[in-house]
C-alpha positions as CSV (number, residue, x, y, z in Angstrom):
1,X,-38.6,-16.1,68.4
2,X,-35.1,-15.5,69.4
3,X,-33.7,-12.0,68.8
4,X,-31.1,-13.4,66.1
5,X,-34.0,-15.0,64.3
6,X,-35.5,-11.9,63.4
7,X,-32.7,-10.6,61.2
8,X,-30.8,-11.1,58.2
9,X,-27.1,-10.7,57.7
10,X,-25.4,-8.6,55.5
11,X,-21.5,-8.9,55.2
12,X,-19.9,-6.6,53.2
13,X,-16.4,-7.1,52.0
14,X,-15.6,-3.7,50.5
15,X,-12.9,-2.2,48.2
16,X,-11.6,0.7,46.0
17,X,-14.1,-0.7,42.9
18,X,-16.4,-2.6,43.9
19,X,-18.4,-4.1,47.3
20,X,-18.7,-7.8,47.4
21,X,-22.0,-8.3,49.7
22,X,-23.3,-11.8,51.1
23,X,-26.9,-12.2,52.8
24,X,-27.2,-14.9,55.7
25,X,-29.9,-16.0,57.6
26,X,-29.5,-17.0,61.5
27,X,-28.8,-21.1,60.3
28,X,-25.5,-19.7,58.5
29,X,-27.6,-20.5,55.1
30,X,-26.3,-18.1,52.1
31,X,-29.4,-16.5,50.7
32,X,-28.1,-14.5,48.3
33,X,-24.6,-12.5,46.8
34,X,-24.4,-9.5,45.2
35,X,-21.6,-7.3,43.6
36,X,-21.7,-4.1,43.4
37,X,-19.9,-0.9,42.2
38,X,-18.9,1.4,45.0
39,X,-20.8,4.4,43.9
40,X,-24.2,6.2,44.9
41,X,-26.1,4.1,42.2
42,X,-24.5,0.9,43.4
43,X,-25.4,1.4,46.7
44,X,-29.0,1.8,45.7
45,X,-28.9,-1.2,43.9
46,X,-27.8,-3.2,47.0
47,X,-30.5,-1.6,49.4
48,X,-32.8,-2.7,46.9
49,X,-31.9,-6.1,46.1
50,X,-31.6,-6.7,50.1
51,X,-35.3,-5.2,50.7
52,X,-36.3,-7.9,48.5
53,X,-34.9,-10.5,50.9
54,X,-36.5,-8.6,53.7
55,X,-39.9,-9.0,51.8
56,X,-39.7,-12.4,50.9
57,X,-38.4,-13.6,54.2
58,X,-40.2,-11.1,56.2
59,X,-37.2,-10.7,58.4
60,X,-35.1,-7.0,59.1
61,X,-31.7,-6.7,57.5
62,X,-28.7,-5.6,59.2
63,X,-25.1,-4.6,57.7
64,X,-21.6,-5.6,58.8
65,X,-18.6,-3.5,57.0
66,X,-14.9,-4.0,57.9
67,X,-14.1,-0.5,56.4
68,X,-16.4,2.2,58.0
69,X,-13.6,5.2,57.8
70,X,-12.2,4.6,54.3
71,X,-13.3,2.6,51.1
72,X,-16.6,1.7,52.7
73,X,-17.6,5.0,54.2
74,X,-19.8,6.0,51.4
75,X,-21.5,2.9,51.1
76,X,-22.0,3.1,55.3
77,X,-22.9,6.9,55.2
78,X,-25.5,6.1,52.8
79,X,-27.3,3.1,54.4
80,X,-27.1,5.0,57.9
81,X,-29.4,7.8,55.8
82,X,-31.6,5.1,54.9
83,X,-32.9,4.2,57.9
84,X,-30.2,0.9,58.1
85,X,-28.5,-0.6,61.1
86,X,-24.8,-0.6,60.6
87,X,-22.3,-2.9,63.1
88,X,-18.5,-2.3,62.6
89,X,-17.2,-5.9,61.9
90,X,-13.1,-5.5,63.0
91,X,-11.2,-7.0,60.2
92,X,-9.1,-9.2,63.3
93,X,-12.5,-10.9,63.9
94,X,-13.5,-11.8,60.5
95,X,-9.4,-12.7,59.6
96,X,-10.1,-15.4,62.6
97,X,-13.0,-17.0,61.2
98,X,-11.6,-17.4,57.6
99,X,-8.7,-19.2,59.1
100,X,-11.1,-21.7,60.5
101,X,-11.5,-23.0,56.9
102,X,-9.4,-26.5,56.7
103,X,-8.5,-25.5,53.2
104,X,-7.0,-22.2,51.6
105,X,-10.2,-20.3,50.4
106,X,-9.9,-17.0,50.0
107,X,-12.4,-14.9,47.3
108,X,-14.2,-11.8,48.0
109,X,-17.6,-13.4,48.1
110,X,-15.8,-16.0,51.2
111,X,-14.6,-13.0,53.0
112,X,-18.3,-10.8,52.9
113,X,-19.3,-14.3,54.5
114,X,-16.5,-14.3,57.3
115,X,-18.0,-10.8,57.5
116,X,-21.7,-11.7,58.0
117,X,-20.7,-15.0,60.1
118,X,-19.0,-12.7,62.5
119,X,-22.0,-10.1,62.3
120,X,-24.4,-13.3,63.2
121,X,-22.1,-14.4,65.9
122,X,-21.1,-11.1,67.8
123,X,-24.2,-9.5,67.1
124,X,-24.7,-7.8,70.5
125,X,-21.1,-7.4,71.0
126,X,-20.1,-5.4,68.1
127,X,-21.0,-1.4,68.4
128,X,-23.1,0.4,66.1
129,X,-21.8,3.0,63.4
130,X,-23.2,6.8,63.8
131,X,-22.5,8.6,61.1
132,X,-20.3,11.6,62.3
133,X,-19.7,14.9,61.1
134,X,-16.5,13.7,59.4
135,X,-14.2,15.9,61.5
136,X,-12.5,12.5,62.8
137,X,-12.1,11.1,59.4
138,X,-10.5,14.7,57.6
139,X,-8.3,14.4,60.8
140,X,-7.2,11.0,60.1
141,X,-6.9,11.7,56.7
142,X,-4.6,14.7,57.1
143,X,-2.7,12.9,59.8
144,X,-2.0,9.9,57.1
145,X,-0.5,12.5,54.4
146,X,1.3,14.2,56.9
147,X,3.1,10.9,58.8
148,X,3.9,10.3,54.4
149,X,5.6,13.8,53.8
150,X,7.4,13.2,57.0
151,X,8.9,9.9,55.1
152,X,9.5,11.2,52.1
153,X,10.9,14.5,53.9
154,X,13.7,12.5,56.1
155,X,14.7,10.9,52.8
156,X,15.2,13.4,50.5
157,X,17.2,15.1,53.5
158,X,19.7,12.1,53.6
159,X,20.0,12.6,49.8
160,X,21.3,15.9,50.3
161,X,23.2,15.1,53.3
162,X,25.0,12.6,50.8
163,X,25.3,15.4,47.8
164,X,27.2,17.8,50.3
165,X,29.7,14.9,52.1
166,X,31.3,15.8,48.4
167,X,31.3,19.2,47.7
168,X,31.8,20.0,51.5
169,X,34.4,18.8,54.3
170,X,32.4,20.5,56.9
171,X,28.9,21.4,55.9
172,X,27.4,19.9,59.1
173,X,29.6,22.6,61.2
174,X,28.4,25.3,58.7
175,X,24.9,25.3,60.2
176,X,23.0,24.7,63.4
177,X,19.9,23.2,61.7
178,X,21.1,21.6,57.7
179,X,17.5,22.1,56.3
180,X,16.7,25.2,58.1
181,X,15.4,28.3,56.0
182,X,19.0,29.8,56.1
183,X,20.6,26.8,55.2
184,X,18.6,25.8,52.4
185,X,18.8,29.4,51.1
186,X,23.0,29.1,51.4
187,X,23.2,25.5,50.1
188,X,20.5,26.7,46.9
189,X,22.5,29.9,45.8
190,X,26.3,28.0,46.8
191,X,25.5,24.2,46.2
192,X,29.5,23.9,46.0
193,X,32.7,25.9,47.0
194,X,33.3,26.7,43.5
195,X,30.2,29.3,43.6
196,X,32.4,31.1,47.1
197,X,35.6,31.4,44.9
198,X,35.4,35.1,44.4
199,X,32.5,35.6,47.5
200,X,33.8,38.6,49.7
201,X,33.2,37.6,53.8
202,X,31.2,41.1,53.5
203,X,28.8,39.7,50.8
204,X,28.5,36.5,52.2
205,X,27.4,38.4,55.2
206,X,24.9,40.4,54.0
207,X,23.6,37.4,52.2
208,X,23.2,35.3,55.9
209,X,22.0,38.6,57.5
210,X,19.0,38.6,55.2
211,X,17.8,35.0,55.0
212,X,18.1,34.8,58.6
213,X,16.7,38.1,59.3
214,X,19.8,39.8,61.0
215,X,20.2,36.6,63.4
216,X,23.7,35.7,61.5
217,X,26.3,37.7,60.1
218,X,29.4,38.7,58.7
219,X,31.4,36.5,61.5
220,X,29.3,33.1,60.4
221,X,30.3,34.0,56.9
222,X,34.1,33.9,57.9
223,X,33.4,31.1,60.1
224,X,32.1,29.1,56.6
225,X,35.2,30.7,54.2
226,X,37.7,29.8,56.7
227,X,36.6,26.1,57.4
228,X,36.0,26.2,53.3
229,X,39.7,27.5,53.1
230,X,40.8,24.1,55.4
231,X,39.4,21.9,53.7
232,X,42.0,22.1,50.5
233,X,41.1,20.7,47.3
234,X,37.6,18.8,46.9
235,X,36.7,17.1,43.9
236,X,36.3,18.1,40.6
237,X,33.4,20.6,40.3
238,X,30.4,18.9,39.2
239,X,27.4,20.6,37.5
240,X,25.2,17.6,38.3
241,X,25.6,17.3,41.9
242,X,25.1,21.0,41.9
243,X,21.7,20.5,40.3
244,X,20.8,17.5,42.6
245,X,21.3,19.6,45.5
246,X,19.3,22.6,44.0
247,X,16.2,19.8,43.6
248,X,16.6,18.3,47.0
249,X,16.5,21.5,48.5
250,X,13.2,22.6,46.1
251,X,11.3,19.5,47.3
252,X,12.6,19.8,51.0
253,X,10.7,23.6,50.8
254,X,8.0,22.1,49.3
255,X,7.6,19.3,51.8
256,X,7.9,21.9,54.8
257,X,5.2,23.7,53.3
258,X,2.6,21.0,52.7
259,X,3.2,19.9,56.5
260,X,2.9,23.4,57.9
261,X,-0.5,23.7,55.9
262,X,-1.7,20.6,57.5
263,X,-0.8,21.6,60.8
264,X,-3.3,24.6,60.2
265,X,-6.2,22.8,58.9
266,X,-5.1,19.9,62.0
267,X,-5.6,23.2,64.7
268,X,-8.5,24.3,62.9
269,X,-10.3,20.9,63.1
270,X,-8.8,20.2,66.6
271,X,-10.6,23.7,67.8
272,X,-13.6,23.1,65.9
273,X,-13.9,19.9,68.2
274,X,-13.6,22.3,71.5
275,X,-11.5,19.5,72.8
276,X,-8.0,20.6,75.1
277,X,-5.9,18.1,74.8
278,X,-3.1,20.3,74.2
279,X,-3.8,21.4,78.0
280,X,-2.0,18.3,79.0
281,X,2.1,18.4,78.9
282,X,3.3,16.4,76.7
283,X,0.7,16.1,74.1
284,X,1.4,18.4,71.6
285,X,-0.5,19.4,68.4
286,X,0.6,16.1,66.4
287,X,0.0,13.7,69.3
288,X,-3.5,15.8,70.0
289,X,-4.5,15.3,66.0
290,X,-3.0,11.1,66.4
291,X,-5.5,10.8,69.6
292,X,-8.1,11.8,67.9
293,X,-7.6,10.2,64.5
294,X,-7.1,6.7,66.4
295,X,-10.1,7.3,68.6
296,X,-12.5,9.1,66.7
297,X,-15.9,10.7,68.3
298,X,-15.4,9.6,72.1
299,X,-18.8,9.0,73.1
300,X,-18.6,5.2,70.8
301,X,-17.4,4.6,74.6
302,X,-19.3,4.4,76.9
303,X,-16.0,3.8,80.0
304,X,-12.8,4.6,80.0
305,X,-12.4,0.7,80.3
306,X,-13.9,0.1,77.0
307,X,-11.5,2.8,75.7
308,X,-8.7,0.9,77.3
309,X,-9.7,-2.5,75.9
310,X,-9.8,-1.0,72.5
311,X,-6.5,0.3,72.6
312,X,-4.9,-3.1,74.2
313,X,-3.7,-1.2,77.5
314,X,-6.4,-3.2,79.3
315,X,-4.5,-6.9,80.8
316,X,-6.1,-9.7,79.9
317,X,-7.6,-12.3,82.4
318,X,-6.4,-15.9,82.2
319,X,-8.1,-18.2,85.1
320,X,-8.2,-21.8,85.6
321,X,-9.7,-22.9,88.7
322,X,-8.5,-21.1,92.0
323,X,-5.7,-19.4,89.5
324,X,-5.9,-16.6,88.0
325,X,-3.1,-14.4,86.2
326,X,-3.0,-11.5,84.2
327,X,-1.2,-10.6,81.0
328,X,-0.3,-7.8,78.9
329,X,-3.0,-7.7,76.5
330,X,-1.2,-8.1,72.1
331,X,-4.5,-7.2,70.4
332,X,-6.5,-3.9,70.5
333,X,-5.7,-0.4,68.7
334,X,-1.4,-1.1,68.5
335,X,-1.0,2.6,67.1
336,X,-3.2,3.9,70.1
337,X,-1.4,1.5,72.5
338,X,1.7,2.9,71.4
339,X,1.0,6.7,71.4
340,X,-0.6,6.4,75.0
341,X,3.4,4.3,75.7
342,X,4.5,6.9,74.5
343,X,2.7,9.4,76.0
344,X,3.6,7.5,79.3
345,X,7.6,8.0,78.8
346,X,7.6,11.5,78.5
347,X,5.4,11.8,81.8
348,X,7.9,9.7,84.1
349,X,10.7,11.7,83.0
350,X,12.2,15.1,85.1
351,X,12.9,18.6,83.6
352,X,16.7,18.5,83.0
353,X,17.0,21.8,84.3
354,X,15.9,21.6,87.6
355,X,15.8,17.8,87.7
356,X,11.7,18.1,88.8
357,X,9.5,15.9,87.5
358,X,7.4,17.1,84.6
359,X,3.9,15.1,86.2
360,X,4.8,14.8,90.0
361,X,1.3,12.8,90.1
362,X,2.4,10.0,87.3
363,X,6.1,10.0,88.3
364,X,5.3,8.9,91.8
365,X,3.0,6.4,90.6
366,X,5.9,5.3,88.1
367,X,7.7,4.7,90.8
368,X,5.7,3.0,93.3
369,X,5.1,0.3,90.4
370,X,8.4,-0.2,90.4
371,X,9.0,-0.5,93.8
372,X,5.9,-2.8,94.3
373,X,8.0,-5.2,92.1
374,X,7.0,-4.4,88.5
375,X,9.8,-3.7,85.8
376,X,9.9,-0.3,84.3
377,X,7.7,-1.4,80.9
378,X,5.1,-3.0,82.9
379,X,5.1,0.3,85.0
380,X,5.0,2.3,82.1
381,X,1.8,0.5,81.1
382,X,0.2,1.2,84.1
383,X,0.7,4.7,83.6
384,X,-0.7,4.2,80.1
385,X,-3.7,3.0,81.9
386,X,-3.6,5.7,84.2
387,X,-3.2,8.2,80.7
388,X,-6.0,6.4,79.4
389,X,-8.8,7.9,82.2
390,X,-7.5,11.0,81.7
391,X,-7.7,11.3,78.2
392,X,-11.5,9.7,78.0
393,X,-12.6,12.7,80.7
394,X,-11.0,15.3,78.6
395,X,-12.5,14.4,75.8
396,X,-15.5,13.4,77.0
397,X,-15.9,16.8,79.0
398,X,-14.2,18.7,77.1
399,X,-11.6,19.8,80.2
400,X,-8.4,21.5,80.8
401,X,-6.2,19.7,82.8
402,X,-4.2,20.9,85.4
403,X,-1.6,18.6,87.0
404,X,-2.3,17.9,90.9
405,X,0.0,18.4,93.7
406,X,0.8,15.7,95.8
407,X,0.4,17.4,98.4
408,X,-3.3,18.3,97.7
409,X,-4.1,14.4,96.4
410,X,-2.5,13.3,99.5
411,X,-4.9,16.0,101.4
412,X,-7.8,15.1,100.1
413,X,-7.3,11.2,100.5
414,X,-6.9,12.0,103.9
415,X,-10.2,14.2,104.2
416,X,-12.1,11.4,102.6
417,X,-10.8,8.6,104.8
418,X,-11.6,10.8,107.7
């Protein structure tokens, strides 16, 4: 018997509600469908019903799910405690074989099938789901809030920005930073010149002193009156505005606070994982926490190839006879692919201080792309490549890094050639 003989397929099309579940045998023949709601008791029901199958056929089930990390996690937590093999099925693959239909057909029972068909067909292909500690998936969850507040934060500060073009002439010269803590505190308690009619340059300077804990004074408090004083008449005063200002300012506050929380609970995860990613220059806490988020538990890989491919940093292979040609690979992990890009940028570039650059190792290998004929993006992806090994090893290892001389690489190539 051959190995896909022994087995039956279950697709899983999950959702928020309910999971729409089809089981196939290895001739593509639909045995059975089965809805289900997506709760603890619904889950039982589906084990149940499919154990059934398994009886009457005398063949093993196994489970394909397109969602393993959000609407379907429960339902793939809760087979992986019951003993059940789990493949993840990637929503690409199963998108592909639905479009093979000549005819629009598109219902949650046809998808579970594209599910299962792609289960049947990739069976040794597709990786397994472990069920993790759920580290990865708090991260990822925190990470998806956070990238929102940041949204809602930058737009709520051009709302303000727009509330203050009529109240002030010169409110961007008032302030280095127009949401810092002073600033907000100023633009709260004076939201127009109206409130500084009868503010001394003394009061106004104690005021600054405070918020900004002695760091300004009474001379940015004339510096304000006297650029208030050029600006001549504004516009009527207007309550309103005033009020608008007061709220944008509230929810900007608010906002700052919610992201600085996450950022805790981000470290606190990130050193629970013993991982040192923020050893590396140029990965920071929020690129550290989108790493690992995008990536999840690295041991799913078993190279830093496979890592690679999954990300779409890997080229693709196109050969035809004695020709063969390589191309930048479209598919894979795109917010992975562009973090390690990005990543990559930073790494090429020189301190603009001393004009050194910031990775000696990955600048001269920039460069040497580029002088091997490569443009500067495709260069940049070969440092991605390059980005991508070290990553994998830190994580895998759980290692520092510590950036290389040139010197010293080009010492111990030497040794070794000797």
């Amino acid at each position: 018997m051959h190995k896909k003989q022994r087995y039956l397929y279950v697709g899983v099309d999950p959702h928020r509600k309910s999971h729409t579940a089809i089981v196939m045998n290895c001739w593509h023949e639909v045995i059975g469908s089965i809805k289900i709601e997506n709760k603890p008791s619904g889950f039982r029901e589906l084990l149940d019903l499919v154990r059934t199958y398994e009886i009457v056929y005398s063949l093993q089930a196994i489970y394909g799910l397109e969602d393993v990390g959000g609407v379907g996690r429960a339902l793939c937590h809760f087979l992986i405690d019951n003993g059940q093999q789990v493949k993840f099925v990637n929503s690409s693959l199963s998108a592909q074989e639905a479009k093979k239909n000549t005819t629009l057909h598109k219902t949650d029972e046809y998808d579970a099938f594209c599910v299962a068909k792609v289960l049947l067909d990739e069976l040794d292909r597709l990786e397994d789901v472990t069920k993790d500690n759920g580290i990865y998936y708090k991260i990822s969850q925190l990470m998806t809030r956070r990238n929102k507040l940041v949204d809602q934060r930058i737009s709520v500060v051009n709302q303000l920005h727009m509330q203050l073009t009529f109240q002030y002439y010169n409110y961007n010269k008032f302030f280095s930073e127009l949401t810092g803590k002073t600033a907000l505190a100023f633009w709260y308690k004076y939201p127009s010149a109206k409130y500084l009619e009868h503010v001394s340059i003394a009061e106004l300077g104690e005021f600054l002193s405070v918020e900004s804990h002695n760091y300004l004074n009474h001379k940015r408090a004339k510096f304000i009156l006297d650029l208030i004083a050029e600006d001549g008449d504004r516009l009527a005063h207007d309550e309103t505005r005033c009020f608008l200002i007061r709220s944008y300012v509230n929810d900007i506050r608010y906002k700052k606070q919610e992201i600085s929380a996450i950022d805790e609970l981000l470290q606190a995860y990130i050193d629970e994982l013993e991982v040192n990613l923020q050893s590396f220059s140029g990965i920071d806490l929020i690129t550290s926490a989108q790493l690992l988020s995008e990536i999840g538990d690295i041991n799913r890989f078993k190279t830093s190839a496979k890592l690679a491919r999954y990300s779409g940093i890997a080229p693709v292979t196109y050969s035809s006879g004695s020709t063969e040609k390589n191309f930048r690979n479209q598919r894979g992990n795109r917010k992975l692919n562009s973090i390690f890009f990005y990543i990559a940028i930073r790494q090429v570039g020189t301190h603009r201080s001393t004009g050194t650059p910031k990775n000696p190792i990955l600048y001269e290998y920039y460069h040497r792309k580029i002088s091997e004929g490569k443009t500067k993006s495709q260069a940049l992806v070969c440092v991605s490549r390059r980005l991508v090994n070290i990553v994998y090893n830190m994580l895998k290892y759980k290692k520092e890094y510590t950036i290389p001389s040139i010197e010293t690489r080009n010492n111990n190539a030497t040794s070794k050639c000797g």
